[in-house]
Legacy VTK file of the C-alpha trace (Angstrom):
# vtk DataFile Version 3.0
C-alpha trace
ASCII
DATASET POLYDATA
POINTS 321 float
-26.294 -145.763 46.960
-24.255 -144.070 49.927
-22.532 -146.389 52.338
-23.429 -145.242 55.971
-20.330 -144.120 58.365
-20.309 -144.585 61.881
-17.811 -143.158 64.137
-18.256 -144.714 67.577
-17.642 -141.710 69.709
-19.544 -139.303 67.828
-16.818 -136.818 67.616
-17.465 -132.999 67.647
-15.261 -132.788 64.754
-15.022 -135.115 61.437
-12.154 -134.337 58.894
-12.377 -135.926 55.325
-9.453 -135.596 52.373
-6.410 -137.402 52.016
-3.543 -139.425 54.173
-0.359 -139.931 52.984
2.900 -141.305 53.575
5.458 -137.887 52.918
8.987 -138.881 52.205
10.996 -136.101 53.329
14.233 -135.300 51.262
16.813 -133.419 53.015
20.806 -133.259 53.238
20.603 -136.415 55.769
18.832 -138.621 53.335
15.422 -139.637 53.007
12.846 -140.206 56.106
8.999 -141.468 55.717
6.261 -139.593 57.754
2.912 -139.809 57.703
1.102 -136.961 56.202
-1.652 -135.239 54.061
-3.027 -131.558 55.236
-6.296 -132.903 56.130
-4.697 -136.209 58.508
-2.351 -133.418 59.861
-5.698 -131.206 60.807
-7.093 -134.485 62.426
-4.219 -135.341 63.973
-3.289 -131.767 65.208
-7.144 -131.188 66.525
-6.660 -135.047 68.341
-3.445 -132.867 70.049
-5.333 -130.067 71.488
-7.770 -132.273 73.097
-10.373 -132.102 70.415
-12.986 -135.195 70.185
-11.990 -136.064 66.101
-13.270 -138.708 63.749
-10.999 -138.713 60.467
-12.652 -140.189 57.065
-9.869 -140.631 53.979
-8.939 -143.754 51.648
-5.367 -146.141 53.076
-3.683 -148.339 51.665
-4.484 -152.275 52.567
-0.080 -152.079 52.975
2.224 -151.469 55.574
2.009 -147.460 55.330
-1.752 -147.591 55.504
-1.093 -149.256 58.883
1.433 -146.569 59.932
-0.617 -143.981 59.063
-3.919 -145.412 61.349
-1.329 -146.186 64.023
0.046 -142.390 64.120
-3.192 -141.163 64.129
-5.058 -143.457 66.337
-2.316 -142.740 68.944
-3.112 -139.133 69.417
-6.560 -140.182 70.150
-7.914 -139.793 65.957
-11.077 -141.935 65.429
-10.119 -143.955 62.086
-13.462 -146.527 60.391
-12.817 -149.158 58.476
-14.478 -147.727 55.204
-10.962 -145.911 55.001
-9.045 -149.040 54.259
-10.315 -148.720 50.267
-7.362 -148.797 48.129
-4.496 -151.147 47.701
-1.211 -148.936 48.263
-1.083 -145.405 50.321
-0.481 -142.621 48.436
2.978 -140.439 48.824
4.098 -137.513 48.671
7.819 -136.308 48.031
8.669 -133.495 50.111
12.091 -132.043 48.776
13.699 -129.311 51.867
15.546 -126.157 50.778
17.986 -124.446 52.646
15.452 -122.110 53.981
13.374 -125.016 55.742
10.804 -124.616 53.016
9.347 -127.541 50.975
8.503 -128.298 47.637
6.300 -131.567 46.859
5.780 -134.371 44.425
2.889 -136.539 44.296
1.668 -140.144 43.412
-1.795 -139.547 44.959
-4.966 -141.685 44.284
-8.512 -140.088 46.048
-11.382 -143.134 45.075
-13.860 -142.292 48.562
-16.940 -143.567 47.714
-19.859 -141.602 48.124
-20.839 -141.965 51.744
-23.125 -140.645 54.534
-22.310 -139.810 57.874
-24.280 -141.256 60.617
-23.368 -138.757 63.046
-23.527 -135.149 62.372
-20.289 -133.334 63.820
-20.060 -130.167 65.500
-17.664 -128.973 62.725
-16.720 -130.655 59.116
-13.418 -129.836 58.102
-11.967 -130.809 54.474
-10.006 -129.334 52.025
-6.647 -129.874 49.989
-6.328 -132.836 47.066
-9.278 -134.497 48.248
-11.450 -131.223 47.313
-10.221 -131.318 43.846
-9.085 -134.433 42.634
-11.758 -137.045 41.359
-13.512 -139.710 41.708
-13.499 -138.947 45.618
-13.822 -134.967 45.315
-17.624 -135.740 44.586
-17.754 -137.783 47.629
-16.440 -134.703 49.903
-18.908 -131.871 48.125
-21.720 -134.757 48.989
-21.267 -135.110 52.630
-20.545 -131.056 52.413
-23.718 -130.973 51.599
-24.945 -133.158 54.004
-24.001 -131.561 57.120
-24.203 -128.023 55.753
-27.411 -127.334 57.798
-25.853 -128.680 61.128
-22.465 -128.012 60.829
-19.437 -125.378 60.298
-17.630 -126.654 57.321
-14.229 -124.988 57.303
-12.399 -125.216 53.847
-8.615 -125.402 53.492
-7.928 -125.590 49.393
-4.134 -126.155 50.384
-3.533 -126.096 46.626
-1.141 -128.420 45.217
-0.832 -127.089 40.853
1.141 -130.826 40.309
-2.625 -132.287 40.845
-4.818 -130.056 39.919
-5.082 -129.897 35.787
-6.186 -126.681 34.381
-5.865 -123.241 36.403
-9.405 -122.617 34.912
-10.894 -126.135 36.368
-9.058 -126.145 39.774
-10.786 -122.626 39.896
-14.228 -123.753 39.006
-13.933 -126.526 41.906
-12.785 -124.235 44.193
-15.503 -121.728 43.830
-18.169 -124.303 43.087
-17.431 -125.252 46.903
-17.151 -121.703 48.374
-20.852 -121.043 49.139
-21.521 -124.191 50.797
-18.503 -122.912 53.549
-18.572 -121.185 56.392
-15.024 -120.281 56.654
-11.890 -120.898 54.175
-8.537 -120.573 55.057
-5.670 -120.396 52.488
-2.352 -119.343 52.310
-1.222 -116.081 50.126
0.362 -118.537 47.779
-2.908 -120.057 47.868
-4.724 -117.211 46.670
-2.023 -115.788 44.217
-2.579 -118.985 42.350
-6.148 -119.024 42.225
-6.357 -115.321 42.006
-3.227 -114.110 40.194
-1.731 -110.809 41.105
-4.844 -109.943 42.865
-4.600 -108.074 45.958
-5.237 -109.999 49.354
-7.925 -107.313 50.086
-9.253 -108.080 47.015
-9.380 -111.704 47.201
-11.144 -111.893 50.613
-13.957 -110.005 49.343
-14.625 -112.144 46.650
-14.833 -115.074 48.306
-17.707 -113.312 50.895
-19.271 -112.500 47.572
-19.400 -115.921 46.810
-21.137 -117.121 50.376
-18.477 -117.743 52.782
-18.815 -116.363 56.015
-14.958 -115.660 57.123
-11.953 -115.670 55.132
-8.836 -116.222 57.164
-5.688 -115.727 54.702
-2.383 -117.244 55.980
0.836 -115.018 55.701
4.055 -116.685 56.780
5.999 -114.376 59.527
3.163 -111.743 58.369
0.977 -112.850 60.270
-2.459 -113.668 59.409
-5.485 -111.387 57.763
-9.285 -112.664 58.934
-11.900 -110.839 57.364
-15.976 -111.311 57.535
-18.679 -109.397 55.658
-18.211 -106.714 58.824
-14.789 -106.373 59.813
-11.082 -107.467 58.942
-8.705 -108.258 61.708
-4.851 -108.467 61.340
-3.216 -110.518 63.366
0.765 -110.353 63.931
2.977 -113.381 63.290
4.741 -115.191 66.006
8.703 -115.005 65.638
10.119 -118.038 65.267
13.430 -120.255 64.397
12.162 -122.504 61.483
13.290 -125.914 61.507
10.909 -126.830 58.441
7.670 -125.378 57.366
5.778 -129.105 57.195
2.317 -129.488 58.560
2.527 -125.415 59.940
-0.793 -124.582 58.084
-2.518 -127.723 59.103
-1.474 -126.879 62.787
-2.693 -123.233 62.110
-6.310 -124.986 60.743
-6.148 -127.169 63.617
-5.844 -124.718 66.167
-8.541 -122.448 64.336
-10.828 -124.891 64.675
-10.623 -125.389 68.130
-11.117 -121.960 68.636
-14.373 -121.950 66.844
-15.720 -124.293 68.615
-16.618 -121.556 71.148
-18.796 -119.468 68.586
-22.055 -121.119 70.113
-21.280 -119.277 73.537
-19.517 -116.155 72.227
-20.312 -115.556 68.768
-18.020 -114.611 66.258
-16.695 -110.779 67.664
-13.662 -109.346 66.466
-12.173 -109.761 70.265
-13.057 -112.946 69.845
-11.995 -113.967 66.275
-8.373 -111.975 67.257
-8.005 -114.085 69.675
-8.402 -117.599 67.709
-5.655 -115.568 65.149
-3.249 -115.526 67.931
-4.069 -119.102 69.374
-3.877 -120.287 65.267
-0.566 -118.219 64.622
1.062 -119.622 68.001
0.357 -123.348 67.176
1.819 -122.602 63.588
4.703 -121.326 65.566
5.810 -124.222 67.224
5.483 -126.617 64.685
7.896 -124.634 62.667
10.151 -125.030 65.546
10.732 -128.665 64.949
10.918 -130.703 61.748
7.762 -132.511 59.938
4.562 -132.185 60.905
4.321 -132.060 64.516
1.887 -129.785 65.904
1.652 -128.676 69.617
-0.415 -130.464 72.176
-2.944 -128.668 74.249
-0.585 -128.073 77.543
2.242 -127.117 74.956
0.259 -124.675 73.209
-1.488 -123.262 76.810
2.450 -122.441 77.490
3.201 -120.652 74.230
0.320 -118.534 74.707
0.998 -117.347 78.354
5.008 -116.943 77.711
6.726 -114.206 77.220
7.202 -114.225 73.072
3.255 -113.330 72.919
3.187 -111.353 75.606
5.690 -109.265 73.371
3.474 -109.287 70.131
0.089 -108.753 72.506
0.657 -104.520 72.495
-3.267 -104.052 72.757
-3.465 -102.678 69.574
-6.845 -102.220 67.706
-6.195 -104.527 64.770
-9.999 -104.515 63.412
-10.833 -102.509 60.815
-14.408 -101.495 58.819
LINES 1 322
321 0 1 2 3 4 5 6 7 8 9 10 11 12 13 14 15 16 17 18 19 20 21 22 23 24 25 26 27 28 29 30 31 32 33 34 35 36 37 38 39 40 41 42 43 44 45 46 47 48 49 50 51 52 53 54 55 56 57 58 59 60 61 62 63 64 65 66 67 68 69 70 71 72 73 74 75 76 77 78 79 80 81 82 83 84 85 86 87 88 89 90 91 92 93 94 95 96 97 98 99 100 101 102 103 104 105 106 107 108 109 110 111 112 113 114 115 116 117 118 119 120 121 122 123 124 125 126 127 128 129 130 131 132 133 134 135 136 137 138 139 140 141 142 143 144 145 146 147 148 149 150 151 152 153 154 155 156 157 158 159 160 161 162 163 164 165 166 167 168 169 170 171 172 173 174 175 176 177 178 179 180 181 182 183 184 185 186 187 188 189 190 191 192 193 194 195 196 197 198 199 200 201 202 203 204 205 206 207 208 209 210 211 212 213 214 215 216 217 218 219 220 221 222 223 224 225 226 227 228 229 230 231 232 233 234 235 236 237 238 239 240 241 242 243 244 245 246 247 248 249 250 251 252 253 254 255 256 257 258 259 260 261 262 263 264 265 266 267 268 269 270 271 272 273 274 275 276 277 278 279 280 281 282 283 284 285 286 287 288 289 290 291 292 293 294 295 296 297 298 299 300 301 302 303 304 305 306 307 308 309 310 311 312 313 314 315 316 317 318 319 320
């Protein structure tokens, strides 16, 4: 039997997957953050301004507490169904020279099978919590629940260290793909899960499959967002990287937020460019400073009206048949 979930603001948007505690391994040492892609989407969508509930199984310990306290402080509605397990998971992240980061896990994902009280506006999961079991039931249940009132957007945000078998990850993955409306990964996303398979090909796919919009992720390339009608290309935002931590997350974040406007405008290729940009320049300033630490709603306002996207905004036609 489900347990029922009750967020007491009714937020527009509910994130489920994982939190964790990432312990960040650089030339100064070791530092503790709190992390997971999904908690960073919650979090990041709590800094734009963005009503958020956030569902995920802490730790009864002291980094279960840090990780409610960082996310409750940007505004994040936590429940108490979250507090399931007896220590947080972690994550190592180990920084090259380049800013980039390569992980190492000691995850656990037990969320019970649950329903949701309130139906959001928008459920976003994605990441460990989509693939690794007992709780990756859990998240294609309440998928399913809120399929016929929601947008689910899908981040797989894959991580091979957890995910057994190419052939099984791939099966998940797919098995959830027609109950999305959008799903965003990186290109090293989709060159492991489609291996050397062209972007182009990729995209179309995963429409075949049932998605509505594919929005592929490309580092200082920008970003390629394709429907069943159209593909848009959107340039990337220059930047000075600090560390690439949390940079998709703020990209999903922002993303959302942007599609929260589809019930008034609909999803146009002006329209769809323009969530690109607002994605690409959130991405942009978290790379700008290390961890995970995605741009409030004034900050990112700024970005968007200063000069470095005024220089990328040439008025090309970036849509294509």
């Amino acid at each position: 039997m489900n347990t029922p979930v009750a967020f007491p603001g009714s937020p527009d948007v509910i994130v489920v997957g994982e939190a964790l505690i990432d312990m960040v391994v650089s030339t100064g040492g070791v530092t503790e953050h709190p992390g997971g892609s999904p908690a960073n989407v919650a979090y990041g969508l709590a800094r734009l301004g963005i009503d958020t509930g956030f569902l995920t199984a802490l730790g009864r310990d002291d980094r279960g507490d840090a990780i409610r306290a960082h996310l409750n402080g940007a505004g994040v509605e936590t429940v108490s169904e979250s507090r399931s397990i007896d220590a947080t998971s972690t994550a190592k992240a180990t920084l090259g020279r380049d800013g980039s980061a390569s992980y190492s896990f000691d995850v656990t994902w037990p969320l019970a099978p649950v329903t949701l009280t309130h139906q959001p506006k928008v459920l976003h999961t994605g990441s460990i919590a989509s693939f690794l079991a007992p709780g990756a039931a859990s998240v294609r249940g309440l998928i399913e629940d809120c399929k016929a009132a929601a947008t689910i957007t899908y981040d797989p945000n894959i991580r091979p260290e957890l995910l057994g078998s190419h052939q099984e990850a791939l099966a998940i993955f797919e098995d959830l793909v027609p109950l999305t409306d959008v799903v965003k990964l990186s290109d090293e996303d989709a060159d492991w899960l489609y291996p050397r398979q062209a972007i182009e090909t990729t995209t179309r796919h995963l429409l075949g499959l049932g998605t509505k919009l594919v929005v592929v992720t490309q580092g200082a390339g920008g970003s390629l967002l394709k429907t069943p009608e159209y593909q848009i290309s959107v340039p990337g935002v220059p930047s000075v990287v600090a560390d690439t931590i949390g940079a998709g997350d703020s990209y999903m974040a922002a993303f959302i937020l942007g599609l929260l406007t589809k019930d008034i405008y609909g999803w146009t290729p002006d329209v769809l460019e323009n969530v690109g940009r607002m994605a690409s320049a959130a991405a942009a300033i978290t790379v700008r400073r290390p961890g995970a630490n995605p741009p409030s709603g004034n900050e990112l306002r700024d970005f968007l009206a200063s000069p470095t996207m005024a220089a990328i905004s040439d008025g090309k036609n970036r849509h294509t048949l």
